[in-house]
BAKOLMI-692891 format. One record per residue: residue number from 1; chain; y, x, z of N, C-alpha, C in turn. Coordinates in steps of 0.2 Angstrom, whole numbers. Layout:
<nodes>
   seq   mol     npy     npx     npz    capy    capx    capz     cpy     cpx     cpz
   NUM     A       Y       X       Z       Y       X       Z       Y       X       Z
...
</nodes>
This chain:
<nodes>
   seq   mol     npy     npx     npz    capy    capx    capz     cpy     cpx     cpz
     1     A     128      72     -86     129      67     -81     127      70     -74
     2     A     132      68     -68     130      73     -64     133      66     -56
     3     A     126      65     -52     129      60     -49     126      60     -42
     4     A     131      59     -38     130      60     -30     126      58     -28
     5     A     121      57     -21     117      52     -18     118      48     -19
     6     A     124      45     -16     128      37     -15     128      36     -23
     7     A     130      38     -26     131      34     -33     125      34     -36
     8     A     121      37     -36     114      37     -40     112      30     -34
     9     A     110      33     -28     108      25     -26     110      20     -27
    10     A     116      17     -27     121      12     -30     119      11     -37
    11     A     119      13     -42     115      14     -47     108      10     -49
    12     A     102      13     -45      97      14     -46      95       5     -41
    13     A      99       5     -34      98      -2     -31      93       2     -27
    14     A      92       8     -25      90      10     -16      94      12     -12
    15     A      92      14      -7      97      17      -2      94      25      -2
    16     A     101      29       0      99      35       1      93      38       5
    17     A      90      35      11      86      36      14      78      36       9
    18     A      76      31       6      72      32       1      74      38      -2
    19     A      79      37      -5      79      47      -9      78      52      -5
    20     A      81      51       0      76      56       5      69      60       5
    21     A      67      52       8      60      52       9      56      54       0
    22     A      59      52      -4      58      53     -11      56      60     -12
    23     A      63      63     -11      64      71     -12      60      74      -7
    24     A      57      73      -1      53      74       5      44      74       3
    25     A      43      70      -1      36      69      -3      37      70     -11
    26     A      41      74     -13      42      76     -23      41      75     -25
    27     A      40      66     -25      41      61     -30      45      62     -34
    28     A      54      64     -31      59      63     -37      64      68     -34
    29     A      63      75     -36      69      78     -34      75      80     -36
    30     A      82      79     -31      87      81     -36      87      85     -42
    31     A      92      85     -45      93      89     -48      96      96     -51
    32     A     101      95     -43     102     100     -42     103     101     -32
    33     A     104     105     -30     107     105     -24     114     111     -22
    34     A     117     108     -19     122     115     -21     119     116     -13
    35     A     121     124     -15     120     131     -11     124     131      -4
    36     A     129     128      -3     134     131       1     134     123       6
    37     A     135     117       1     135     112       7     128     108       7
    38     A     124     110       4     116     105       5     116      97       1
    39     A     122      97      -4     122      90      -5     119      91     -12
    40     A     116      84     -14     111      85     -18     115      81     -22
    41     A     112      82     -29     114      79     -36     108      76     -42
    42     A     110      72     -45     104      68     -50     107      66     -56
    43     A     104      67     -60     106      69     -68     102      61     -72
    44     A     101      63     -76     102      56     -84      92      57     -82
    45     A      91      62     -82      81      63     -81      81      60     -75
    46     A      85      62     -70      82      58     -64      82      50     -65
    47     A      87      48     -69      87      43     -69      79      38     -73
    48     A      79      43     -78      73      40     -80      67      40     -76
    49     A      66      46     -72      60      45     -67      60      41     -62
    50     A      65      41     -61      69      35     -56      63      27     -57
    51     A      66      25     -65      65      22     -68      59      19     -67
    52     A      53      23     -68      47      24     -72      44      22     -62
    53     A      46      26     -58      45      24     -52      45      18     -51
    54     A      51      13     -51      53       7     -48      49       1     -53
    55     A      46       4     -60      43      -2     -64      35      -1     -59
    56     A      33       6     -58      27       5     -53      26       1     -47
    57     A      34       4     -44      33      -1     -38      30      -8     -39
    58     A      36     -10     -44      36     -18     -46      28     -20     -47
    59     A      25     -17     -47      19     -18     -50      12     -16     -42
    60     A      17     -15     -40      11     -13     -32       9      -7     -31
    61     A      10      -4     -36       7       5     -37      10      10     -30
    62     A       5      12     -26       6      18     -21      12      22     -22
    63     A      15      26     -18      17      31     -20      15      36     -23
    64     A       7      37     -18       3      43     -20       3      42     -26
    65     A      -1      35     -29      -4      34     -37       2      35     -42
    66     A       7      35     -40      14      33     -44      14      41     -47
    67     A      14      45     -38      17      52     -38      10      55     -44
    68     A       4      52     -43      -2      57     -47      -1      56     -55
    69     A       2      49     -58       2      48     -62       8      52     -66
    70     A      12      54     -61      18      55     -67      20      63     -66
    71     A      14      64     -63      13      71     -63       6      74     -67
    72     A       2      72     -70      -1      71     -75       1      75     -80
    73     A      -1      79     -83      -3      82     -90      -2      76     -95
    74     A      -6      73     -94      -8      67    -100      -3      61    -101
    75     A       2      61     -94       4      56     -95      11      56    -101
    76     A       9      48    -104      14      48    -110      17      41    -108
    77     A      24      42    -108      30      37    -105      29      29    -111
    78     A      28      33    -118      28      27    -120      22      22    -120
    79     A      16      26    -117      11      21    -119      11      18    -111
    80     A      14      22    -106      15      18     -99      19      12     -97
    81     A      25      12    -105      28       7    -102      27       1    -109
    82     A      22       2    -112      17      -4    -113      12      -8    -109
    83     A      10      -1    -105       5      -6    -100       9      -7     -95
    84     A      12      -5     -92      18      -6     -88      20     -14     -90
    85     A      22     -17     -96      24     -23     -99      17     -27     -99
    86     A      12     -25    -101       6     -30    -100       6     -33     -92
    87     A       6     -27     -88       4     -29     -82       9     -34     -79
    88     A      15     -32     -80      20     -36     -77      19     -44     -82
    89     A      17     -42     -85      17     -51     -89      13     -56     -86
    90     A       5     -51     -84      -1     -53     -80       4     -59     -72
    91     A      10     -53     -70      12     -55     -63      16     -60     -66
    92     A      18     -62     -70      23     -66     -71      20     -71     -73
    93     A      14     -72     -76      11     -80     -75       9     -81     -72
    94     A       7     -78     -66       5     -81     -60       8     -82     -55
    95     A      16     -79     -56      23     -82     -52      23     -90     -54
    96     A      22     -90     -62      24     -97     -66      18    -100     -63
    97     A      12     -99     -61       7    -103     -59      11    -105     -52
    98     A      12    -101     -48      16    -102     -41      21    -107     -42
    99     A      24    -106     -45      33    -110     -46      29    -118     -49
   100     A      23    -118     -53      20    -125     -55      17    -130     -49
   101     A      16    -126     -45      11    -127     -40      15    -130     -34
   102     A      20    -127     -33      27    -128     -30      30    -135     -32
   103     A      32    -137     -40      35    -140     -40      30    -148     -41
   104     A      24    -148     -43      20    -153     -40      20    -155     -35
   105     A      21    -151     -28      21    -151     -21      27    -157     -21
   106     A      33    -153     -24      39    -158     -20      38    -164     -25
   107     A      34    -164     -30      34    -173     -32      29    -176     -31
   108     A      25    -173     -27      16    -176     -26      17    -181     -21
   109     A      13    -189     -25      15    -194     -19      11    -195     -15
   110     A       8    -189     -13       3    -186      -7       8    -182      -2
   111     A      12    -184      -2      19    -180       4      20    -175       3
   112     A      20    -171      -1      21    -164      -3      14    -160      -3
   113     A       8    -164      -2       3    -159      -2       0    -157      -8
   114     A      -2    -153     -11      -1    -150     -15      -8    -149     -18
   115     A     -11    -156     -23     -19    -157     -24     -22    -149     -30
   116     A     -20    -148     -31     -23    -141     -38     -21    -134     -31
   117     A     -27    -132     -31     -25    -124     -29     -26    -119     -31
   118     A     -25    -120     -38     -28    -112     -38     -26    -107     -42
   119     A     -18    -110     -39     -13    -104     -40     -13     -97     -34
   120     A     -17    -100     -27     -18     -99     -22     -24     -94     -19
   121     A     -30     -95     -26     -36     -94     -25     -36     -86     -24
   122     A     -40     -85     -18     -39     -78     -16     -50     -76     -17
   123     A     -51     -79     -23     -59     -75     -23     -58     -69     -27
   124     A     -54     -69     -32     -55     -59     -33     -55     -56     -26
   125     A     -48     -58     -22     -50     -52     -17     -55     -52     -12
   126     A     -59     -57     -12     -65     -59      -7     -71     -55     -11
   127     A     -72     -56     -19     -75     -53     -23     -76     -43     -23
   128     A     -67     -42     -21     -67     -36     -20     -72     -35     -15
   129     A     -69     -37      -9     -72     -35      -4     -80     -35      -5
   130     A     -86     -39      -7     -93     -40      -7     -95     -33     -13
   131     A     -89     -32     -15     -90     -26     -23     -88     -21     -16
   132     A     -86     -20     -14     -83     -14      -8     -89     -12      -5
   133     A     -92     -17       1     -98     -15       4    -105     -14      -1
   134     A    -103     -18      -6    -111     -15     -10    -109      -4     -13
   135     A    -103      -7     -13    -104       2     -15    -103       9      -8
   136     A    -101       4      -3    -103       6       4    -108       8       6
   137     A    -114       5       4    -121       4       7    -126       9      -1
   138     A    -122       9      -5    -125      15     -10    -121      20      -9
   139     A    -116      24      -8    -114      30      -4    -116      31       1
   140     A    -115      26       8    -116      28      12    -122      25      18
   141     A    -128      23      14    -132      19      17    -136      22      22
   142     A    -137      31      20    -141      31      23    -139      39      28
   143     A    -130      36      31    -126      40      35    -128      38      43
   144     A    -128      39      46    -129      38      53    -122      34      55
   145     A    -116      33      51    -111      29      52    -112      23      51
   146     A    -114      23      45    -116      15      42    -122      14      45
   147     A    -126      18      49    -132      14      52    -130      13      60
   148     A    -124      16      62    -123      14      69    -118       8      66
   149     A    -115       4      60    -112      -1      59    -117      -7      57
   150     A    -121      -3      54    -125     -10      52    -129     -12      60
   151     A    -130      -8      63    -133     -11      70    -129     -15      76
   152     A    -122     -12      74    -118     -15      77    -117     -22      75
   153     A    -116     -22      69    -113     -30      66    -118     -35      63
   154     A    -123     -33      64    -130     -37      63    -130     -43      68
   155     A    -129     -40      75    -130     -50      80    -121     -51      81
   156     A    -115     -50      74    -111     -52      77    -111     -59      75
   157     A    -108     -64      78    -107     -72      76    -101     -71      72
   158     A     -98     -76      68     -93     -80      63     -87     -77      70
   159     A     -90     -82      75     -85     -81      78     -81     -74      81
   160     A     -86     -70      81     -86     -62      85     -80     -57      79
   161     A     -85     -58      73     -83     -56      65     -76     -59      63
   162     A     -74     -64      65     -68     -65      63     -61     -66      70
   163     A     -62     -64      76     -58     -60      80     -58     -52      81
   164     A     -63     -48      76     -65     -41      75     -56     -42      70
   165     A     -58     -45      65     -55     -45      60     -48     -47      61
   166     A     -44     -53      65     -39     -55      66     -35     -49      70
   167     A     -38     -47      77     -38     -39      80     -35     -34      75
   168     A     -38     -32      71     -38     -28      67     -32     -28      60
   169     A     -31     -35      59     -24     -34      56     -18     -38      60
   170     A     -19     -37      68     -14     -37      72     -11     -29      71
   171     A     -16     -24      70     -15     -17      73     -11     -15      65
   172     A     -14     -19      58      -8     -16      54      -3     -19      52
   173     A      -2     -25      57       5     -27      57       9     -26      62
   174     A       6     -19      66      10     -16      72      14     -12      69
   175     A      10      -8      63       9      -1      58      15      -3      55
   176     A      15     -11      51      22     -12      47      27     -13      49
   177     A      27     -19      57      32     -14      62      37     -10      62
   178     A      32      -5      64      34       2      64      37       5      59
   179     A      36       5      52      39       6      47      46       5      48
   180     A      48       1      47      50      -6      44      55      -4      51
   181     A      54      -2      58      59       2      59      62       7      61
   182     A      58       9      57      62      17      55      57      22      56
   183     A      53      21      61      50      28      63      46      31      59
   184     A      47      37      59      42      44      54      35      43      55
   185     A      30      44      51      23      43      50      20      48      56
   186     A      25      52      57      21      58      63      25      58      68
   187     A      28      51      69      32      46      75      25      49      82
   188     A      29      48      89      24      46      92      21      38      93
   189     A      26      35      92      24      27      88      18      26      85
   190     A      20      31      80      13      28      73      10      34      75
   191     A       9      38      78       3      40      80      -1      38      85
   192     A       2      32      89       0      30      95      -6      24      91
   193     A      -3      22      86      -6      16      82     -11      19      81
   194     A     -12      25      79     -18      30      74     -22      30      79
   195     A     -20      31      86     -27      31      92     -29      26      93
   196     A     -25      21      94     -27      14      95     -34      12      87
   197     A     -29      14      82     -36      11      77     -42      14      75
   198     A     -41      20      75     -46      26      78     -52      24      84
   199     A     -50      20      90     -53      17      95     -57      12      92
   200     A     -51       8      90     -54      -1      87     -60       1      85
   201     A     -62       5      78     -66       7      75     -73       7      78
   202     A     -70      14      82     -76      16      86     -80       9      89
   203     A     -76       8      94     -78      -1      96     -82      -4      92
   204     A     -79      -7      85     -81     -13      84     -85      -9      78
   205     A     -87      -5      75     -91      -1      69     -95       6      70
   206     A     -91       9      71     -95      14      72     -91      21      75
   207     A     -94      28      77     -90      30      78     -85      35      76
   208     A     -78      34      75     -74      35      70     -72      44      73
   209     A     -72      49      71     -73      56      71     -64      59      68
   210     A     -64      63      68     -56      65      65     -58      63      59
   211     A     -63      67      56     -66      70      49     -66      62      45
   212     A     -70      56      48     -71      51      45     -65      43      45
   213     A     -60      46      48     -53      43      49     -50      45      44
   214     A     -50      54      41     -45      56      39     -46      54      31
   215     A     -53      53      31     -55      50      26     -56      44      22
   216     A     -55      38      29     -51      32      27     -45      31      26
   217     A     -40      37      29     -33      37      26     -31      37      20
   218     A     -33      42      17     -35      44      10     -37      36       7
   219     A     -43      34       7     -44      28       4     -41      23       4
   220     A     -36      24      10     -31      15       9     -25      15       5
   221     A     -25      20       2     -20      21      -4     -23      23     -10
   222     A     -29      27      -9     -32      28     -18     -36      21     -20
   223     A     -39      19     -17     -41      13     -17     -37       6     -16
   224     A     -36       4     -23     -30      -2     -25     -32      -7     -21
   225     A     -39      -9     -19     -42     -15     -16     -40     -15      -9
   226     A     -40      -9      -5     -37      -8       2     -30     -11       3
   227     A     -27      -5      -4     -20      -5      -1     -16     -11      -3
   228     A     -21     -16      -9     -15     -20      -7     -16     -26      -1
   229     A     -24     -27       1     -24     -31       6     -18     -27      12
   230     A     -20     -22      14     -13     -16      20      -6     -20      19
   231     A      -5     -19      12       3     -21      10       3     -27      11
   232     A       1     -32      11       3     -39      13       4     -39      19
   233     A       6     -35      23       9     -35      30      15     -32      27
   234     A      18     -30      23      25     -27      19      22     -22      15
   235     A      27     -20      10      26     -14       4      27      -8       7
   236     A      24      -1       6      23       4       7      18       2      17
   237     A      15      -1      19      11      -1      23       7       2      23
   238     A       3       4      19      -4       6      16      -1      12      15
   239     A       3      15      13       7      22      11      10      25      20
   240     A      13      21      23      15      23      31       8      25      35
   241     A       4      22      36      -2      21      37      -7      27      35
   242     A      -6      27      30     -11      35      27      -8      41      30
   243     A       0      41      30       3      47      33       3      48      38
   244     A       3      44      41       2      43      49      -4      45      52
   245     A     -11      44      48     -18      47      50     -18      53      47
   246     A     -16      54      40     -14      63      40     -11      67      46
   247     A      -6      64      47      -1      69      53      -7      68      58
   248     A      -9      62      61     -14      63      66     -18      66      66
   249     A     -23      69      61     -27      71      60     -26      80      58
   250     A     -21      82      57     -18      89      57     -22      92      62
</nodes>
């Protein structure tokens, strides 16, 4: 089986630009390419790594975690696409909690308001977050970053703290923006974004160096808790985002 871009994307339900970017970051390389005119080809394997990709996506997984995992020694397809099927079951009752929650709303003879919330309940990822800074402050308690943060953030008010914060994912919803259209991680766009957040930091925490930027980049994709907060400004955000502080930090 031997199948063009255009047909393989048709196919698989991307667009050739993703295979690009795909083939670009060796998540998924053709299969073959011919020699004379550059045009790339993809076979019955592409198709399954194809595959194994897009059940990831489905599930929130990074590129990078996609691309580490299926590059792996150890990894084995069948016991991935059992836990692949657990997790996806996981997301599927909690769409069914959504779609229940929904449909109470439109027969609730409270106007549509909608008295059970907690389909909605966002404490894991608050819990994340209180789990995040305690391992913060035991790696890095006793760094001169985290003591020019904690000095800084000690007389901030509710009010202070939650304009830091509102700020702050105004600048990653510039970053999905950006994505979203079109421009490359090492855009002067999205490097523009990388100085401005580079800044914010310094300002409102501490002060943010190439070395300790380049270092959050890396985090907001290895770390599942980041990137999926990143990603709710659009998917692959968290992934645009890391590239973008790598290039700028080059």
């Amino acid at each position: 089986m031997k199948m063009s871009v255009k047909e393989f994307a048709a196919l698989c339900g991307v667009s050739a630009r993703t295979l690009r970017y795909y083939d670009g970051i060796g998540l998924l390389k053709p299969a073959a390419v011919d020699k004379y005119s550059g045009y790339r080809f993809y076979d019955g394997d592409s198709l399954v790594r194809m595959q194994e990709i897009l059940f990831y996506r489905e599930l929130d997984f990074s590129l990078k975690s996609i691309s580490d995992i299926l590059s792996s020694p150890d990894h084995d397809r069948r016991k991935a696409m059992e836990e692949q099927k657990r997790l996806l079951t996981l997301k599927k009752q909690r769409l069914e909690r959504l779609i229940e929650a929904l449909e109470a709303a439109q027969t609730s003879e409270q106007g549509g308001i909608i008295m059970n919330f907690e389909a909605f309940d966002n404490s894991g990822y608050e819990a994340a977050l209180r789990e995040y800074a305690a391992e913060a402050r035991e790696k890095w308690g006793g760094s001169e970053a985290y003591a020019e943060y904690e000095k800084k953030s000690e007389n901030y008010s509710a009010e202070k703290q939650g304009e830091i914060i509102s700020a702050m994912d105004g600048i990653i919803a510039e970053f999905a923006d950006c994505m979203k259209s079109g421009e490359a991680p090492d855009s002067e766009a999205a490097l523009g974004l990388v100085k401005r957040w580079q800044d914010f930091i310094t300002e409102n925490y501490y002060k943010c160096t190439d070395g300790i930027l380049s270092g959050l980049g890396e985090m907001y994709t290895a770390d599942e808790r980041f990137r999926k907060n990143i990603d709710r400004r659009g998917e692959g955000t968290a992934d645009f985002m890391s590239q973008a502080i790598a290039a700028y930090c080059r």
